[in-house]
PDB file of N, CA, C and O in Angstrom:
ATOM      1  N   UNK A   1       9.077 -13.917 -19.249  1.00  0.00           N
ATOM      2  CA  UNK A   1       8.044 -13.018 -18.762  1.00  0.00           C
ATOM      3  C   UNK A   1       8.517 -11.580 -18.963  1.00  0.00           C
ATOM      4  O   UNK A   1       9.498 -11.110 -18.387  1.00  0.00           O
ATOM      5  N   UNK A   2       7.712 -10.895 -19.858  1.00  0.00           N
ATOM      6  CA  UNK A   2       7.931  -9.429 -19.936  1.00  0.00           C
ATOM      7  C   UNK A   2       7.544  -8.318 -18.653  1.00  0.00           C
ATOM      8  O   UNK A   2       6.350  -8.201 -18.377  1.00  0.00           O
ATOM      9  N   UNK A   3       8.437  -7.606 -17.968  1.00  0.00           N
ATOM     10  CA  UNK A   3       7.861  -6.891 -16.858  1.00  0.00           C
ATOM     11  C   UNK A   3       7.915  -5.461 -17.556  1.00  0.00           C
ATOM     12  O   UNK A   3       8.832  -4.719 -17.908  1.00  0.00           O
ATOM     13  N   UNK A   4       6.349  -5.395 -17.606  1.00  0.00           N
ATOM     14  CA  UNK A   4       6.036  -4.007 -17.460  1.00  0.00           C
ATOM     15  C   UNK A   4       5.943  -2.593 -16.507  1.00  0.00           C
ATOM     16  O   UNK A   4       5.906  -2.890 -15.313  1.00  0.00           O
ATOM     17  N   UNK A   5       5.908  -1.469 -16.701  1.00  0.00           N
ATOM     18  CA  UNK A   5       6.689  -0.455 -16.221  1.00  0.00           C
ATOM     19  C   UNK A   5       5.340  -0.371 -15.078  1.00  0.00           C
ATOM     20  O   UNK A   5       5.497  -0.080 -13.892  1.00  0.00           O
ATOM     21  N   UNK A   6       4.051  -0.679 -15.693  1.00  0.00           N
ATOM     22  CA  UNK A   6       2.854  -1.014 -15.080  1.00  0.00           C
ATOM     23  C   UNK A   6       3.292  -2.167 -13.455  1.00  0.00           C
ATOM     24  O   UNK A   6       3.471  -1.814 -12.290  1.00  0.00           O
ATOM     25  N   UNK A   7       3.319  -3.063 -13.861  1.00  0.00           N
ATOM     26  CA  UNK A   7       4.022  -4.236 -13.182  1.00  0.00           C
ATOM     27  C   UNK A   7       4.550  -4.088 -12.382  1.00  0.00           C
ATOM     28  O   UNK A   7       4.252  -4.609 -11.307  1.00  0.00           O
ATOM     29  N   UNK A   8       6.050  -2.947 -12.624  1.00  0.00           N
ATOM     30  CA  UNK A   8       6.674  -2.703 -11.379  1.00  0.00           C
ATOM     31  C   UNK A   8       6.309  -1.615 -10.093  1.00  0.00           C
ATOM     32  O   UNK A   8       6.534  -1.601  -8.883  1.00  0.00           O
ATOM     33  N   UNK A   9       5.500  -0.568 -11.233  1.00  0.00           N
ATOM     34  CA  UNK A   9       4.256   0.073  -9.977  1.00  0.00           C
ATOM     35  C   UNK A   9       3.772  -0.139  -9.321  1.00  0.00           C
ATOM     36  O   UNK A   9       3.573   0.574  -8.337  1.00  0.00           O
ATOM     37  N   UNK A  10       3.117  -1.751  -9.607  1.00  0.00           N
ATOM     38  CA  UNK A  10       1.841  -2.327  -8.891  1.00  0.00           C
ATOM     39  C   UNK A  10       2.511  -3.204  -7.544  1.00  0.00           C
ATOM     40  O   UNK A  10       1.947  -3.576  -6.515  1.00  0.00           O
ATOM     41  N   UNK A  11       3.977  -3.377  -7.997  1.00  0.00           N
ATOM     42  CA  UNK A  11       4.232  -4.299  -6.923  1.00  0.00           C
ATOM     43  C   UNK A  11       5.302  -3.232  -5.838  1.00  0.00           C
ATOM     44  O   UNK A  11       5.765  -3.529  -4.737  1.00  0.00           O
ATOM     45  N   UNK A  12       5.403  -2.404  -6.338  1.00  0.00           N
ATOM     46  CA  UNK A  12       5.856  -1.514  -5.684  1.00  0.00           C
ATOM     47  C   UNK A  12       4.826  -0.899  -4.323  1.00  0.00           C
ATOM     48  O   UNK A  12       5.067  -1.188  -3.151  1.00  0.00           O
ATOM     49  N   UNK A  13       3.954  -0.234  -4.648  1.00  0.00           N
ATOM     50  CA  UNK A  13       2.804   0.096  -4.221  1.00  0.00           C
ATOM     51  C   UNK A  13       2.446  -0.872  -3.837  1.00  0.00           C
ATOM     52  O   UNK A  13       2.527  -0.676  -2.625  1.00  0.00           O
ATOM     53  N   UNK A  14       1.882  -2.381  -4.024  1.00  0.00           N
ATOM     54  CA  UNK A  14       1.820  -3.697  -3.025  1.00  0.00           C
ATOM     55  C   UNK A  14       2.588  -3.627  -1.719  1.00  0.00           C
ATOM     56  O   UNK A  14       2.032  -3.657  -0.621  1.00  0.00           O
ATOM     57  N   UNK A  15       4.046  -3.523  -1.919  1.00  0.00           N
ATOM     58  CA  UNK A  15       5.320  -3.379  -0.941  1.00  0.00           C
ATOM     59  C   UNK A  15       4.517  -2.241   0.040  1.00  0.00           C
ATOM     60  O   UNK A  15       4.120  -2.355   1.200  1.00  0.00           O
ATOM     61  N   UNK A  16       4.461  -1.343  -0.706  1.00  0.00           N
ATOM     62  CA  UNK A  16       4.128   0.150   0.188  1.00  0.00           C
ATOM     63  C   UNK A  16       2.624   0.023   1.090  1.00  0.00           C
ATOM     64  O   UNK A  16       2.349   0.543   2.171  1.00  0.00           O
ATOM     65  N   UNK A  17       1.825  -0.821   0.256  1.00  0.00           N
ATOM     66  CA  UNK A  17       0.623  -0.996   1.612  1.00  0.00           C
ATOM     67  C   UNK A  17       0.730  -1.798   2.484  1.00  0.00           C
ATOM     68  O   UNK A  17       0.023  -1.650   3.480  1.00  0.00           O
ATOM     69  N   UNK A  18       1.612  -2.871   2.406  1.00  0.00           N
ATOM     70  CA  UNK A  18       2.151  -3.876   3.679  1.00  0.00           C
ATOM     71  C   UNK A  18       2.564  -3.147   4.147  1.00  0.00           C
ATOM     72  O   UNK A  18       1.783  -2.921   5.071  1.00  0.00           O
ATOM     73  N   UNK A  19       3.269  -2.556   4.208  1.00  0.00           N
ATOM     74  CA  UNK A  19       4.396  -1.791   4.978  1.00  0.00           C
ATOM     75  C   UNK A  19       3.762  -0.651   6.074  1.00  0.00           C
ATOM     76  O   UNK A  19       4.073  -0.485   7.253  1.00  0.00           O
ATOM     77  N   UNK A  20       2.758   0.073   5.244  1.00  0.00           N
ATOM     78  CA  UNK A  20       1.671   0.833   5.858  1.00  0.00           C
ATOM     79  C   UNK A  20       1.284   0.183   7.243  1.00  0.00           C
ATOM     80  O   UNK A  20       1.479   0.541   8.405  1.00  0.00           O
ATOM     81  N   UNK A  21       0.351  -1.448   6.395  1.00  0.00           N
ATOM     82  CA  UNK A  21      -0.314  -1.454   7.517  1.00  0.00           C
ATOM     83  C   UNK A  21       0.304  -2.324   8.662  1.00  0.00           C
ATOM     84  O   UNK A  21      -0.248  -2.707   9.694  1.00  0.00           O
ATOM     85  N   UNK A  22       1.557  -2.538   8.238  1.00  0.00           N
ATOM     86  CA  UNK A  22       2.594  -3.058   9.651  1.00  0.00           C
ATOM     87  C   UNK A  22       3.029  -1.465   9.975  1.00  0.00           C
ATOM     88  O   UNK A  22       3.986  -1.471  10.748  1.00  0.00           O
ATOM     89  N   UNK A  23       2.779  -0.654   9.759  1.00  0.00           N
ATOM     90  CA  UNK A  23       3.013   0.776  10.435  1.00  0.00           C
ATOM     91  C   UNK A  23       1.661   0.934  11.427  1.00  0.00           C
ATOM     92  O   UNK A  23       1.536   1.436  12.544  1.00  0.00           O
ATOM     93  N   UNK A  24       1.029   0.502  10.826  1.00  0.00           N
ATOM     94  CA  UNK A  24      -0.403   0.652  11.702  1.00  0.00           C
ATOM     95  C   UNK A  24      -0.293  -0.128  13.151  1.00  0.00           C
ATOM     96  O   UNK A  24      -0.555   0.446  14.208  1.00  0.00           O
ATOM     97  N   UNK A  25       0.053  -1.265  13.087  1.00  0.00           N
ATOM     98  CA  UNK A  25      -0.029  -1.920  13.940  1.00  0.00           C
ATOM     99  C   UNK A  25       0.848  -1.920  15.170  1.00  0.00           C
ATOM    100  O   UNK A  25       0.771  -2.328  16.329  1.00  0.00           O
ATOM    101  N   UNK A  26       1.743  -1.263  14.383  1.00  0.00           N
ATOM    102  CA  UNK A  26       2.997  -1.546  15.644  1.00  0.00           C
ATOM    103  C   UNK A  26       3.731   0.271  15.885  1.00  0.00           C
ATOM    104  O   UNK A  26       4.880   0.661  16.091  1.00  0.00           O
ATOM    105  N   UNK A  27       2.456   0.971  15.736  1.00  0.00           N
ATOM    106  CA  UNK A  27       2.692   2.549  15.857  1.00  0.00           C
ATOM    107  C   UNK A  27       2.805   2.814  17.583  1.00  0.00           C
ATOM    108  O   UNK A  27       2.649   3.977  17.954  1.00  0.00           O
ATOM    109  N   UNK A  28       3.034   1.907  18.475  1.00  0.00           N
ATOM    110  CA  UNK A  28       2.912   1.854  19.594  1.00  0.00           C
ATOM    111  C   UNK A  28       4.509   1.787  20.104  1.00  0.00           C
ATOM    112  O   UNK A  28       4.880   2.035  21.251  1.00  0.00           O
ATOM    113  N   UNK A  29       5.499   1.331  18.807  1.00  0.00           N
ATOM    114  CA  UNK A  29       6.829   1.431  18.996  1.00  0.00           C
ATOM    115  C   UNK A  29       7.607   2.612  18.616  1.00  0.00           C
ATOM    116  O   UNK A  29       8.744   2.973  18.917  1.00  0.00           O
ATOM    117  N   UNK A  30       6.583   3.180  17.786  1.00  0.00           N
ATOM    118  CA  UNK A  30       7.485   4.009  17.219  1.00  0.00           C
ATOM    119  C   UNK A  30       7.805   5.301  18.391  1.00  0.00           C
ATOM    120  O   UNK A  30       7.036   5.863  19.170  1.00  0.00           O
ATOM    121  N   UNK A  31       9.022   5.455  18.182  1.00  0.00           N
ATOM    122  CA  UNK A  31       9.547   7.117  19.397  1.00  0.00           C
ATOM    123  C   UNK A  31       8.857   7.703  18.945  1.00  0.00           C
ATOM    124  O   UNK A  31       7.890   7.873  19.688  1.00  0.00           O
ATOM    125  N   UNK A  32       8.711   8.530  17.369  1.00  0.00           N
ATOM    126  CA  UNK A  32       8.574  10.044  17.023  1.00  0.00           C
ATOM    127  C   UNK A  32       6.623  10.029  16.709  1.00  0.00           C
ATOM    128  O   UNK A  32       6.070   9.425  15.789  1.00  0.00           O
ATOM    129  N   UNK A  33       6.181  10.575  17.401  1.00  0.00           N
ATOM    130  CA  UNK A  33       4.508  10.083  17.757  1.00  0.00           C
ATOM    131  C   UNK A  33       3.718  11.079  16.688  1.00  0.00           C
ATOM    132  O   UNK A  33       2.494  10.971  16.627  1.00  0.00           O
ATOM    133  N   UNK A  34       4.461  12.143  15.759  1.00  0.00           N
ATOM    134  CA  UNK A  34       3.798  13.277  14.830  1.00  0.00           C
ATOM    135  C   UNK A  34       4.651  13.198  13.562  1.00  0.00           C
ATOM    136  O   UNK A  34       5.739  13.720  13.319  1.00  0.00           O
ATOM    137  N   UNK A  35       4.003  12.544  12.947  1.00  0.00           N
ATOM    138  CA  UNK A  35       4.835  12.954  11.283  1.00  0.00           C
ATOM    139  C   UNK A  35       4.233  13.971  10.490  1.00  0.00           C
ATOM    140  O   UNK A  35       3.091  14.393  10.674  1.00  0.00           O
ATOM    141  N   UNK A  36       5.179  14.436   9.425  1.00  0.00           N
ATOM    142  CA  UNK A  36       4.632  15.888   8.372  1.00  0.00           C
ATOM    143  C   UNK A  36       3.313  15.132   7.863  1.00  0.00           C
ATOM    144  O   UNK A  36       2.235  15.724   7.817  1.00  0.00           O
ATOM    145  N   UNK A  37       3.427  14.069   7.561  1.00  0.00           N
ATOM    146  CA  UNK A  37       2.364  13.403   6.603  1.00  0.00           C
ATOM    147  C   UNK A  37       1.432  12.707   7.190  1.00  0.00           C
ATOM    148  O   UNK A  37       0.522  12.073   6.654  1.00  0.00           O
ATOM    149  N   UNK A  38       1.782  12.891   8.829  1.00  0.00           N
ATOM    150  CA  UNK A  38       0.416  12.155   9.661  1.00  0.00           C
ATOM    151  C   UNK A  38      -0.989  13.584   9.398  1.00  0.00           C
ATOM    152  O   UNK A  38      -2.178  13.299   9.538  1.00  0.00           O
ATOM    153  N   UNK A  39      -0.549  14.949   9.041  1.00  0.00           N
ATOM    154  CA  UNK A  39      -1.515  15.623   8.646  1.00  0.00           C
ATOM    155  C   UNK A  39      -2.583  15.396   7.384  1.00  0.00           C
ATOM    156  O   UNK A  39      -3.783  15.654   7.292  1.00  0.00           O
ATOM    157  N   UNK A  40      -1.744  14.871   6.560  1.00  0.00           N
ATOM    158  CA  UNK A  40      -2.411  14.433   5.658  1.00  0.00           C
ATOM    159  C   UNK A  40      -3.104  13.421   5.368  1.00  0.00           C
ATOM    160  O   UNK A  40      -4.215  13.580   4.861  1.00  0.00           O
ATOM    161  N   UNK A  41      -2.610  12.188   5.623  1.00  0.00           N
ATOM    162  CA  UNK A  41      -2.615  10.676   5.658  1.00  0.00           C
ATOM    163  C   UNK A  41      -2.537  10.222   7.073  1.00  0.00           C
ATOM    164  O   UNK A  41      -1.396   9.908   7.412  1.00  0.00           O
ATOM    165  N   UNK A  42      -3.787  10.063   8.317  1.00  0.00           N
ATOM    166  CA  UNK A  42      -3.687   9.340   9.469  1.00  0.00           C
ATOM    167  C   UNK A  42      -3.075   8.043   9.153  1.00  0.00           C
ATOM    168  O   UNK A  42      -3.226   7.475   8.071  1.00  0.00           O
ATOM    169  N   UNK A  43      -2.153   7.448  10.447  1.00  0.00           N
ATOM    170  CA  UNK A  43      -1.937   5.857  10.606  1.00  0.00           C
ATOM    171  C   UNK A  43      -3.330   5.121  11.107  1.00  0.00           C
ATOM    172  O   UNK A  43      -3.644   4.597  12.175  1.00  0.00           O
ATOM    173  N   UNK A  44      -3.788   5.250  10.281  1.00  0.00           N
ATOM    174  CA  UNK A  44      -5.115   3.967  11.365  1.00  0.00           C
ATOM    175  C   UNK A  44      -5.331   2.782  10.256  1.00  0.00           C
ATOM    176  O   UNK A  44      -5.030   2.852   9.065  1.00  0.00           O
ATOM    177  N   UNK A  45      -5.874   1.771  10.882  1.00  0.00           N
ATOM    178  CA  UNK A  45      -6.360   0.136  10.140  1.00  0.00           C
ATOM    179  C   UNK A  45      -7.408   0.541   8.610  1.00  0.00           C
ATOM    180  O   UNK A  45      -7.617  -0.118   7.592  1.00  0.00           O
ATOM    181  N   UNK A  46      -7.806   1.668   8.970  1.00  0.00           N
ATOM    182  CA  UNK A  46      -9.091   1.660   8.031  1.00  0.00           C
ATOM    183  C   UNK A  46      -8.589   1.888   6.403  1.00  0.00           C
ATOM    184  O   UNK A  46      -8.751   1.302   5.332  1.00  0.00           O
ATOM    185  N   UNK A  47      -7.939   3.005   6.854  1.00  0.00           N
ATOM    186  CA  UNK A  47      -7.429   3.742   5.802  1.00  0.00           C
ATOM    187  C   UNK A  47      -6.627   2.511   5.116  1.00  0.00           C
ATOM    188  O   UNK A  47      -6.759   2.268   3.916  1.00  0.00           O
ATOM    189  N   UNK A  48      -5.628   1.612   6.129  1.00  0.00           N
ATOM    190  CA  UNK A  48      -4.966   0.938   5.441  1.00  0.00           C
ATOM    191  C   UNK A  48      -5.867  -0.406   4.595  1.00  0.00           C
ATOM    192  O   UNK A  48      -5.562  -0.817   3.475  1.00  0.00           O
ATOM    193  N   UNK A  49      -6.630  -0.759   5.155  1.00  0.00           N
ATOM    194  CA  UNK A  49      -7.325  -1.904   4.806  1.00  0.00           C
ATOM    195  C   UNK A  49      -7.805  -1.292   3.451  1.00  0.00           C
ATOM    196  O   UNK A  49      -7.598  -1.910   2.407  1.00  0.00           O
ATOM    197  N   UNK A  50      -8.407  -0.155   3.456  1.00  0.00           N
ATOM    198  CA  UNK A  50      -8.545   0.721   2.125  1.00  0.00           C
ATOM    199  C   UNK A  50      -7.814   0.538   0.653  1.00  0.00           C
ATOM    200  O   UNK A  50      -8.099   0.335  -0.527  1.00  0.00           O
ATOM    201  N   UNK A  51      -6.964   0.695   1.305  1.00  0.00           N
ATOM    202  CA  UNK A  51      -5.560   1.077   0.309  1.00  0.00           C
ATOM    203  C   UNK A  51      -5.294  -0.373  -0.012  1.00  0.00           C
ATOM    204  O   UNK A  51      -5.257  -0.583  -1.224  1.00  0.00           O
ATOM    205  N   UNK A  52      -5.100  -1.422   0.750  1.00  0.00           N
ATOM    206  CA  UNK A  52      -4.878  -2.578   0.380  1.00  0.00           C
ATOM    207  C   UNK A  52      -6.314  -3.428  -0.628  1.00  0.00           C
ATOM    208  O   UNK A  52      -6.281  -4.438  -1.331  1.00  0.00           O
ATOM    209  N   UNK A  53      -7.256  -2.650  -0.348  1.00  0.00           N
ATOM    210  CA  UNK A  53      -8.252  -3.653  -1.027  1.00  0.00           C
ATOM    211  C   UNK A  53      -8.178  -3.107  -2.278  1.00  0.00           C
ATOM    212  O   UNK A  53      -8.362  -3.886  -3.213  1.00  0.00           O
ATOM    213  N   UNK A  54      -7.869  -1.527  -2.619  1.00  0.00           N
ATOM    214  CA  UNK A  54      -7.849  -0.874  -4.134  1.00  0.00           C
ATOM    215  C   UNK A  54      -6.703  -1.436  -5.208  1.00  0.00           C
ATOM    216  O   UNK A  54      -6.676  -1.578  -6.430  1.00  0.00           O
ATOM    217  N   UNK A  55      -5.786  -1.677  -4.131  1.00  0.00           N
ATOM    218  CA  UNK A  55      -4.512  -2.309  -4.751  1.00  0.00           C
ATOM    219  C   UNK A  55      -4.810  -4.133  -5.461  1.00  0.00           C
ATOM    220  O   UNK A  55      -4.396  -4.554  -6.541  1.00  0.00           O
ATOM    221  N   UNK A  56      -5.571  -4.834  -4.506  1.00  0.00           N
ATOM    222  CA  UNK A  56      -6.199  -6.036  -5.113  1.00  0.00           C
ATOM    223  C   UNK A  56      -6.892  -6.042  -6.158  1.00  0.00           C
ATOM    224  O   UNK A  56      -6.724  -6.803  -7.110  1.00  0.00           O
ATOM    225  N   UNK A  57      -8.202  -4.706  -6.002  1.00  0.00           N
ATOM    226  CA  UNK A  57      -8.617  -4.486  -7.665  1.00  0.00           C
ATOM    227  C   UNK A  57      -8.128  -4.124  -8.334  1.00  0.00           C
ATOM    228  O   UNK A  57      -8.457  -4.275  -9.510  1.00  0.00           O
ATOM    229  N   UNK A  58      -7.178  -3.515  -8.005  1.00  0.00           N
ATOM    230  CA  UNK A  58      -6.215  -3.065  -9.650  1.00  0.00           C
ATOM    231  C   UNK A  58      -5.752  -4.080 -10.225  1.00  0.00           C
ATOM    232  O   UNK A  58      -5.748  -4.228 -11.448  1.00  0.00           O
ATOM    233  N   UNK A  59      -5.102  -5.273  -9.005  1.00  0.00           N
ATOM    234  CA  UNK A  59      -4.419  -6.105  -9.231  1.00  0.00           C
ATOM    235  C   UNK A  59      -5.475  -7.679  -9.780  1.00  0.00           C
ATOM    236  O   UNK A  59      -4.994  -8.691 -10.289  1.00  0.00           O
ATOM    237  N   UNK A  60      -6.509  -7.509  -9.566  1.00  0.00           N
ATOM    238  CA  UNK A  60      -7.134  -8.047 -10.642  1.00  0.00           C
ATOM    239  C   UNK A  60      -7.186  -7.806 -12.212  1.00  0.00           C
ATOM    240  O   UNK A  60      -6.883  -8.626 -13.079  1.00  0.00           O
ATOM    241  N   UNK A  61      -7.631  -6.514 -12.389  1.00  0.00           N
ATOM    242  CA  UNK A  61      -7.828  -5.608 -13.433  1.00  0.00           C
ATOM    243  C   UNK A  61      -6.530  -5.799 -14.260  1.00  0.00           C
ATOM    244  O   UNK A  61      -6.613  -6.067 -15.459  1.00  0.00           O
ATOM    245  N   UNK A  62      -5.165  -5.647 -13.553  1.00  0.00           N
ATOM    246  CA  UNK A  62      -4.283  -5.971 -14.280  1.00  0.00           C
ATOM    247  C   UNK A  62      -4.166  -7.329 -15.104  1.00  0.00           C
ATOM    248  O   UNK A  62      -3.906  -7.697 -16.249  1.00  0.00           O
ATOM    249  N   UNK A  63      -4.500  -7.847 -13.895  1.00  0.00           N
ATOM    250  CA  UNK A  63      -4.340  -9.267 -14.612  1.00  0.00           C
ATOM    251  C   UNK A  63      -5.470 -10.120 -15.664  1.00  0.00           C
ATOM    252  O   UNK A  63      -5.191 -11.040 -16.432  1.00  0.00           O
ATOM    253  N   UNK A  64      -7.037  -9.387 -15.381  1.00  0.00           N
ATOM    254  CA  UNK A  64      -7.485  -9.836 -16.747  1.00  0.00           C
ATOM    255  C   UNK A  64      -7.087  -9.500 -18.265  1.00  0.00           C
ATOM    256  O   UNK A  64      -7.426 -10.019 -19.329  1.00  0.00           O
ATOM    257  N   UNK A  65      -5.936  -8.051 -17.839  1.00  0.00           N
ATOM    258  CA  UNK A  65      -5.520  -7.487 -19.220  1.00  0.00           C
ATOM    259  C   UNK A  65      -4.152  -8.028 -19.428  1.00  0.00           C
ATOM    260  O   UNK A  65      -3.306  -7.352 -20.014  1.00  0.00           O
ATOM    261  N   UNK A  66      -3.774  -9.793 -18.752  1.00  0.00           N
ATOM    262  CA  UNK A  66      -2.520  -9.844 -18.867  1.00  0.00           C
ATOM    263  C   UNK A  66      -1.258  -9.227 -18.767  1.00  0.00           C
ATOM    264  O   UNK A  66      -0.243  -9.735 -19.242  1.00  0.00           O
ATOM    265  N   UNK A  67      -1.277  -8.246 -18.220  1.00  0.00           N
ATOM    266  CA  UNK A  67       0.110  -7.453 -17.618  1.00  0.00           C
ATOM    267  C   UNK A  67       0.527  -7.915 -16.470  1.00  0.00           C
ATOM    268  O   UNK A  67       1.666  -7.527 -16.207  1.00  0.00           O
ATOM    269  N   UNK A  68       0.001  -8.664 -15.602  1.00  0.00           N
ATOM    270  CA  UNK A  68       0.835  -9.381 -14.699  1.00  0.00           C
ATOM    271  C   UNK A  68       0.363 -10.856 -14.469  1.00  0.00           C
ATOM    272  O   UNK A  68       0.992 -11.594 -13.710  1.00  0.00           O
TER     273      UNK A  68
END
């Protein structure tokens, strides 16, 4: 199996929206309650559910073009 540079983006960024939305969920543990990037990017379900469903169409898209 050839891994493309594509490939390792996609599963990278996969990693990174789990991760999100177990940030979402369990933001009730965290000590530090203001991040630099909570200005930009809120922690909430929506956003994450978002991000995870764009990542599935890509991750279709990839795969009708055989790259993963």
């Amino acid at each position: 199996m050839v891994m493309y540079l594509e490939t390792i983006f996609y599963y990278l960024f996969v990693l990174d929206s789990i991760s999100y939305l177990a940030l979402c969920y369990t933001k009730q543990y965290h000590t530090k309650l203001h991040h630099w990037t909570s200005q930009h990017f809120p922690l909430n379900h929506v956003f994450g559910y978002v991000y995870l469903g764009l990542l599935i169409w890509l991750g279709f898209a990839l795969r009708r073009l055989t790259i993963i």
